[in-house]
BAFI-3210 file (N, C-alpha, C; in Angstrom, 3 decimals, decimal comma, padded with zeros to 6 digits):
// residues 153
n [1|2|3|4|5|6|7|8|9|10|11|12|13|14|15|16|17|18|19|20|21|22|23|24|25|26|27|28|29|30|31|32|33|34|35|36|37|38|39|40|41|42|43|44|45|46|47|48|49|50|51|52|53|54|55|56|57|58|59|60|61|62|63|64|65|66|67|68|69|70|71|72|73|74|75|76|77|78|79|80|81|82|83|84|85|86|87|88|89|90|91|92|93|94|95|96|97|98|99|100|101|102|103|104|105|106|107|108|109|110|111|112|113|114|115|116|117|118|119|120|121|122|123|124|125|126|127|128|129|130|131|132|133|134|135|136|137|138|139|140|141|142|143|144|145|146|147|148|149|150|151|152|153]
n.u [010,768|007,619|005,135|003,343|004,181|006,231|004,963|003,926|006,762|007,623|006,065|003,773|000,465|-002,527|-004,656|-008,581|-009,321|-009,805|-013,184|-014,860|-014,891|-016,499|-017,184|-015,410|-013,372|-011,615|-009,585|-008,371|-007,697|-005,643|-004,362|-001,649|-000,704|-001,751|-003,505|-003,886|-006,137|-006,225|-005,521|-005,579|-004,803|-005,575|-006,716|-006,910|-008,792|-010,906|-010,575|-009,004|-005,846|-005,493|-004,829|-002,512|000,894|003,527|001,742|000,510|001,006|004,286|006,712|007,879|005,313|003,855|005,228|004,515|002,313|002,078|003,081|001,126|-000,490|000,165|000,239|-002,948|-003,322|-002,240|-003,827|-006,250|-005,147|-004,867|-007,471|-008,577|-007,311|-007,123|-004,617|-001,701|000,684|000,398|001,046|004,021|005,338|006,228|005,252|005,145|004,717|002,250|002,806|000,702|000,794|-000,654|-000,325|001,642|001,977|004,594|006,114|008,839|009,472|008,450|008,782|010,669|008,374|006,234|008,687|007,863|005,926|007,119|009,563|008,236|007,096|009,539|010,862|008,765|008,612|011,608|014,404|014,458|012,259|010,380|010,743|009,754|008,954|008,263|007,007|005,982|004,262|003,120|-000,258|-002,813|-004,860|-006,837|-009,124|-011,593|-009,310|-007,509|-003,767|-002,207|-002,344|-002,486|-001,434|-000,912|000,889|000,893|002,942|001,439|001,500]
n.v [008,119|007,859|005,257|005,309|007,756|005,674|003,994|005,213|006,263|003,679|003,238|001,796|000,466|-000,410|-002,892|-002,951|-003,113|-007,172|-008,884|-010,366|-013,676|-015,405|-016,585|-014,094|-012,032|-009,507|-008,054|-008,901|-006,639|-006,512|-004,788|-003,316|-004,844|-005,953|-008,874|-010,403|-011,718|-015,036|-013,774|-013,937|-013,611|-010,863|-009,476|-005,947|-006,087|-007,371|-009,798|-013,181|-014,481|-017,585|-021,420|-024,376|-024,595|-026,093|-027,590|-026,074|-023,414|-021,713|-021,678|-018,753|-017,523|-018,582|-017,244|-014,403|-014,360|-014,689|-011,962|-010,474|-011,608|-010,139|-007,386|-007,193|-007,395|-005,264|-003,535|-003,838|-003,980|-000,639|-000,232|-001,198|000,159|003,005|003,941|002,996|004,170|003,137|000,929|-000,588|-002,861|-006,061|-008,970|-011,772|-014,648|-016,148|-018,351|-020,229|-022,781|-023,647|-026,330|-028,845|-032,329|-033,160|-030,834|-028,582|-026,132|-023,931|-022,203|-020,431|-019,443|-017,864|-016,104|-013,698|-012,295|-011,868|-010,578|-007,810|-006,859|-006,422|-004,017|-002,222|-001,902|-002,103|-003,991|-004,295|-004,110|-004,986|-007,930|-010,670|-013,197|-016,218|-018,728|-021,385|-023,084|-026,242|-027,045|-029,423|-028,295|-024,845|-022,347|-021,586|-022,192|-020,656|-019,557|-018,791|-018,152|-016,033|-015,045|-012,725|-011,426|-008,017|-005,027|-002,623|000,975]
n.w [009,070|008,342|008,394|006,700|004,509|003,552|002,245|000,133|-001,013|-002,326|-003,695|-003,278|-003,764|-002,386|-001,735|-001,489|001,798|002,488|002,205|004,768|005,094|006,846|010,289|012,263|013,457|011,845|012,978|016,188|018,894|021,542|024,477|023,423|021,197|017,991|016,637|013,378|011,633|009,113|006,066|002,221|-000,613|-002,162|-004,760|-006,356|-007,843|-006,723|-006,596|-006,248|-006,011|-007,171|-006,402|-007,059|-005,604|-007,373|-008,511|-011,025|-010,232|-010,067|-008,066|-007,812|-008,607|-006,701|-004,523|-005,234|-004,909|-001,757|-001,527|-001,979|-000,271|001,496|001,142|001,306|003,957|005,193|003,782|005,182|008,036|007,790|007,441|009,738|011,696|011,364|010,754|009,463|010,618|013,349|013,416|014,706|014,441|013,181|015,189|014,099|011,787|010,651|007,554|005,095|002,283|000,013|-001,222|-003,513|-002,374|-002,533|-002,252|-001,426|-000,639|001,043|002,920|001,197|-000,322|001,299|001,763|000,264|001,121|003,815|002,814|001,451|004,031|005,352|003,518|004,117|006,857|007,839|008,378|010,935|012,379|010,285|010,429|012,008|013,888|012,514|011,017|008,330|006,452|004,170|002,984|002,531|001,224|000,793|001,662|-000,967|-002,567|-002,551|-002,994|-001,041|002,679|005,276|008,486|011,239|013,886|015,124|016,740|018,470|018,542]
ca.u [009,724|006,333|004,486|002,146|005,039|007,225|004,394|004,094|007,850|008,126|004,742|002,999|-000,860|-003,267|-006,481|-009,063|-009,528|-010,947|-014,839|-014,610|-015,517|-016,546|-017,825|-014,586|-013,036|-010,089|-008,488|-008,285|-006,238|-005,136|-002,911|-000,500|-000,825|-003,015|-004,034|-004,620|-006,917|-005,611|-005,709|-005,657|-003,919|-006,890|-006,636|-006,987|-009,986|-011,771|-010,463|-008,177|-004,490|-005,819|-004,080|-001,622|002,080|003,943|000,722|000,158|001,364|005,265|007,310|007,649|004,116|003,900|005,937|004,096|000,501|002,527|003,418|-000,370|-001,681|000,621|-000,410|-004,155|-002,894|-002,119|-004,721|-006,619|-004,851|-005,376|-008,668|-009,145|-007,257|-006,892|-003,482|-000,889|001,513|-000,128|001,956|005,720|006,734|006,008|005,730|004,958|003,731|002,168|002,175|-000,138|001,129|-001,646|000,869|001,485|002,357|005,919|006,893|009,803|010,076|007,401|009,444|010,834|007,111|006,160|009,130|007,079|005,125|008,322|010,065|007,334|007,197|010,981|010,675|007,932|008,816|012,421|014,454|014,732|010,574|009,213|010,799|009,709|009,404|007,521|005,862|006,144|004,004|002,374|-001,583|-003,680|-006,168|-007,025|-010,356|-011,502|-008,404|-006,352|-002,607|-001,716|-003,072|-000,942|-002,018|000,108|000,605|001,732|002,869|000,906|001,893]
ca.v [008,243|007,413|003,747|005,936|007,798|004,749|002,725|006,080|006,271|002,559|003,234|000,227|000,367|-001,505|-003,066|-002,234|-003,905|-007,484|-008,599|-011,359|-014,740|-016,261|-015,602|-013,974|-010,521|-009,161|-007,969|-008,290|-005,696|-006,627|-003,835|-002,941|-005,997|-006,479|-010,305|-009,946|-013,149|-014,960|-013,279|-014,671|-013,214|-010,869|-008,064|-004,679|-006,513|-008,226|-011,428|-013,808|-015,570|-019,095|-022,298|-024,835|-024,392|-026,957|-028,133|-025,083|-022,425|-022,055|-020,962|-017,355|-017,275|-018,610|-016,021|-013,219|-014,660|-014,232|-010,187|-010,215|-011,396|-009,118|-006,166|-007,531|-007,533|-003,969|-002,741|-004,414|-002,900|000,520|000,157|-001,025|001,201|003,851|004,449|002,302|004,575|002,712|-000,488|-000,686|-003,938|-007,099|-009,601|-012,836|-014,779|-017,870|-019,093|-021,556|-022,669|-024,606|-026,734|-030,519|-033,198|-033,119|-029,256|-028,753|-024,453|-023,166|-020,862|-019,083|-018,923|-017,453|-014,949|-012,773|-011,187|-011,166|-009,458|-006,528|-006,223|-005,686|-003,187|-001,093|-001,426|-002,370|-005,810|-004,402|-003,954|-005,823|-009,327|-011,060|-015,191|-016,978|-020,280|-021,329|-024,874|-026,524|-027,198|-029,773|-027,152|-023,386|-022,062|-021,158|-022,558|-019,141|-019,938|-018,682|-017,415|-015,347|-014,491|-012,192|-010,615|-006,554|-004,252|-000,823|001,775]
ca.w [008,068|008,745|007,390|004,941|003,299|003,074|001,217|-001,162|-001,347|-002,025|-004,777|-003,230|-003,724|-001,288|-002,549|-000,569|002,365|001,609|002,604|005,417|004,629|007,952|011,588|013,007|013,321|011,037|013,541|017,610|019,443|022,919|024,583|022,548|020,028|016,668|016,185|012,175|010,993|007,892|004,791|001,243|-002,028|-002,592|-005,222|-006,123|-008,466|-005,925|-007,121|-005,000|-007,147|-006,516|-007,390|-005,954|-005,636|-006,887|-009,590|-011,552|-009,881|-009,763|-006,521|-008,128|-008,560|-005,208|-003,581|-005,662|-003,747|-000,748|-001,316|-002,501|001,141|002,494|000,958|001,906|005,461|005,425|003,814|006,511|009,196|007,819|007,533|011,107|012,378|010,826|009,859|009,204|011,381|014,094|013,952|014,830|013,855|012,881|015,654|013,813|010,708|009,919|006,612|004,803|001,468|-000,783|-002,503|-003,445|-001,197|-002,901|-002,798|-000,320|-000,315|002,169|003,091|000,212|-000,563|003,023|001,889|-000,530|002,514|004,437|002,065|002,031|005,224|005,645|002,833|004,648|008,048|007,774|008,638|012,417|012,813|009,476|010,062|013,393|014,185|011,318|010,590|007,284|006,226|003,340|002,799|001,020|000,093|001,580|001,454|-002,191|-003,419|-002,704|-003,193|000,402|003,145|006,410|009,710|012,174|014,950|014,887|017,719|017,872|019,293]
c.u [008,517|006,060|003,928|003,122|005,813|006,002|004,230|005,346|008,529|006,931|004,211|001,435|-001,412|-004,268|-006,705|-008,981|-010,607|-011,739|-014,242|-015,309|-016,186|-016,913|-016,605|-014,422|-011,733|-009,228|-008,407|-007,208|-006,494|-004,087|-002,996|-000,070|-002,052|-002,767|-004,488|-004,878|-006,596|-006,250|-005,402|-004,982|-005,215|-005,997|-007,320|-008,773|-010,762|-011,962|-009,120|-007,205|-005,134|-004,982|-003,180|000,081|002,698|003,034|-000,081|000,150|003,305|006,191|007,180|006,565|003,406|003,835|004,771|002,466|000,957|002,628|002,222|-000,996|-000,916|000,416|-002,001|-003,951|-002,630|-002,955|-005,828|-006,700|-005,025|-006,483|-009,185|-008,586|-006,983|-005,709|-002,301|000,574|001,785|000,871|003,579|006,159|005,464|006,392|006,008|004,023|003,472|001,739|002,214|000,154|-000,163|-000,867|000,804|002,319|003,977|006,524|007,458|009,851|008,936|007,817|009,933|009,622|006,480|007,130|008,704|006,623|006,175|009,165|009,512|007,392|008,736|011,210|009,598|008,633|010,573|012,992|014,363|013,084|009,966|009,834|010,777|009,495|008,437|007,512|005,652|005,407|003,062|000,749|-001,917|-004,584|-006,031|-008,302|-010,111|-010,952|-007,709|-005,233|-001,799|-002,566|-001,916|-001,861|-001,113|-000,336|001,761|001,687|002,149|001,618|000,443]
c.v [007,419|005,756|004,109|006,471|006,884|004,069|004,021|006,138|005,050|002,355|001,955|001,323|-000,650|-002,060|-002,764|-003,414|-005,538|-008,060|-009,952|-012,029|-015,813|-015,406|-014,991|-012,257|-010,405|-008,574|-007,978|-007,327|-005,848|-006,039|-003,464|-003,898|-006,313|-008,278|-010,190|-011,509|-013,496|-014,100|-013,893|-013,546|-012,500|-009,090|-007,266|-004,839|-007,327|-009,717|-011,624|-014,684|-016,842|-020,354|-023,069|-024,903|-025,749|-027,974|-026,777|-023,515|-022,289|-021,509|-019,594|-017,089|-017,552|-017,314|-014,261|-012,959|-013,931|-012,698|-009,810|-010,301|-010,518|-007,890|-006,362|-007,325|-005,646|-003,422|-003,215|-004,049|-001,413|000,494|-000,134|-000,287|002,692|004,411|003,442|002,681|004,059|001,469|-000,128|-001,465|-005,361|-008,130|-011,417|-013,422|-015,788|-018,081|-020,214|-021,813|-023,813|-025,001|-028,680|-030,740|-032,866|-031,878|-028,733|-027,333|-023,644|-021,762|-019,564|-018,747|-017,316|-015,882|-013,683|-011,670|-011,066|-010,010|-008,224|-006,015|-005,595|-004,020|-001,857|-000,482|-001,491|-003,940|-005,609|-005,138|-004,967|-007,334|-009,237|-012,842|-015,365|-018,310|-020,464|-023,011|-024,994|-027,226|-028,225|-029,380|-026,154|-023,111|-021,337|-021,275|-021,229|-020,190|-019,848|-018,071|-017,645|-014,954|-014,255|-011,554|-009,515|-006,283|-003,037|-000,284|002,638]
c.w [008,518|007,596|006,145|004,017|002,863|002,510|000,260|-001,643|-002,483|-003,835|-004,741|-002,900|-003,580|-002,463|-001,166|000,643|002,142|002,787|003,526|004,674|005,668|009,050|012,335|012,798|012,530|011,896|015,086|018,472|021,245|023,649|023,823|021,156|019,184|016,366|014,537|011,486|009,745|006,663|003,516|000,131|-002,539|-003,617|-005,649|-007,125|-008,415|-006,177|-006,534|-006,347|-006,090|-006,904|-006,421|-006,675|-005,849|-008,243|-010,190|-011,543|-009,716|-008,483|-006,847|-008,092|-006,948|-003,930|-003,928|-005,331|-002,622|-000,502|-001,670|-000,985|001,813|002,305|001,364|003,180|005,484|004,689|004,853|007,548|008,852|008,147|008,800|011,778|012,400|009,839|010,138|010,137|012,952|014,607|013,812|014,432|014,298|013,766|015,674|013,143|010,850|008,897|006,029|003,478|000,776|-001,325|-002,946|-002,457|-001,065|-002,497|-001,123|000,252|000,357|002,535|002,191|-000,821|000,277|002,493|001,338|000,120|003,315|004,151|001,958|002,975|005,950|004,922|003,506|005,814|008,352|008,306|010,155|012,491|011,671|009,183|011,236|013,120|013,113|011,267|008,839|007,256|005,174|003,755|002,038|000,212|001,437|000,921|-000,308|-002,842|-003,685|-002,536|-001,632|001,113|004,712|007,162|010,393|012,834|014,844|016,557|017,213|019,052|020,307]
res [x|x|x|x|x|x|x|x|x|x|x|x|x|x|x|x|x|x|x|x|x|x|x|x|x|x|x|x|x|x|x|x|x|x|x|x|x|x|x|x|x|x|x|x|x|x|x|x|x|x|x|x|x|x|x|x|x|x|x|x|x|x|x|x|x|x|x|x|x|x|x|x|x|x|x|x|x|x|x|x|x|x|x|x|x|x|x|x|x|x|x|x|x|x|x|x|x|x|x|x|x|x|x|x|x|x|x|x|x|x|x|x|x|x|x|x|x|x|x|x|x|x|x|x|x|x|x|x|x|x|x|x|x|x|x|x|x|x|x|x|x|x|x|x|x|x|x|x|x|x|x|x|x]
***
């Protein structure tokens, strides 16, 4: 099954791709590999889940930033490259958790966008090596923010 029917199958809806915030590119493609620049918890109403994990935000809410930049991340990659059929698999995440000093679960933050991505692409192709670490702040005060690297085909 293709990437596009499994996110219709699956009834996940993107936001649109969101607006950069800085001098960089959203996405470099080298070869056979997409570089995709962090992304932030941005949604479908051009407004970003902001907040810190840990002081006002709770791990669930956490996690539910997390499946937020990861749907940002793929609408992203559609839009640079056209079609989402494009990438094979997920070769690695890093995420940034805005949280307090105290807050121990980075990871089962981090899993939100993991979890998606297993769900799209499956656990073979949509889980690859990951980076999981806490923040004392993230730009704008988004809740997370993920940067990875895809295979294309």
């Amino acid at each position: 099954m293709s990437t596009e029917a499994r996110l219709t199958e699956l009834g996940l809806e993107l936001p649109a791709a969101p607006p950069k915030g800085g001098v960089y590119k959203p996405i470099v493609i080298l070869g056979n590999t997409a570089y995709v620049s962090g992304h932030g918890p941005y949604k479908s109403d051009a407004t970003y889940i902001t907040g810190r994990v840990g002081a006002g935000l709770t791990l669930e809410e956490g996690k539910a930033a997390a499946r937020q930049v990861g749907l940002a991340m793929l609408a992203t990659l559609k839009s640079e490259l056209g079609s989402l059929d494009r990438v094979t698999r997920v070769i690695k995440l890093l995420g940034m958790v805005n949280c307090t000093a105290d807050f121990p679960d980075h990871p089962k933050v981090i899993n939100g966008c993991s979890e998606l991505f297993a769900q799209v692409w499956g656990d073979d192709d949509g889980i690859g090596a990951r980076s999981a670490v806490g923040m004392g702040s993230l730009p704008g005060n988004i809740a997370v923010e993920i940067e990875g690297i895809f295979e294309l085909v």
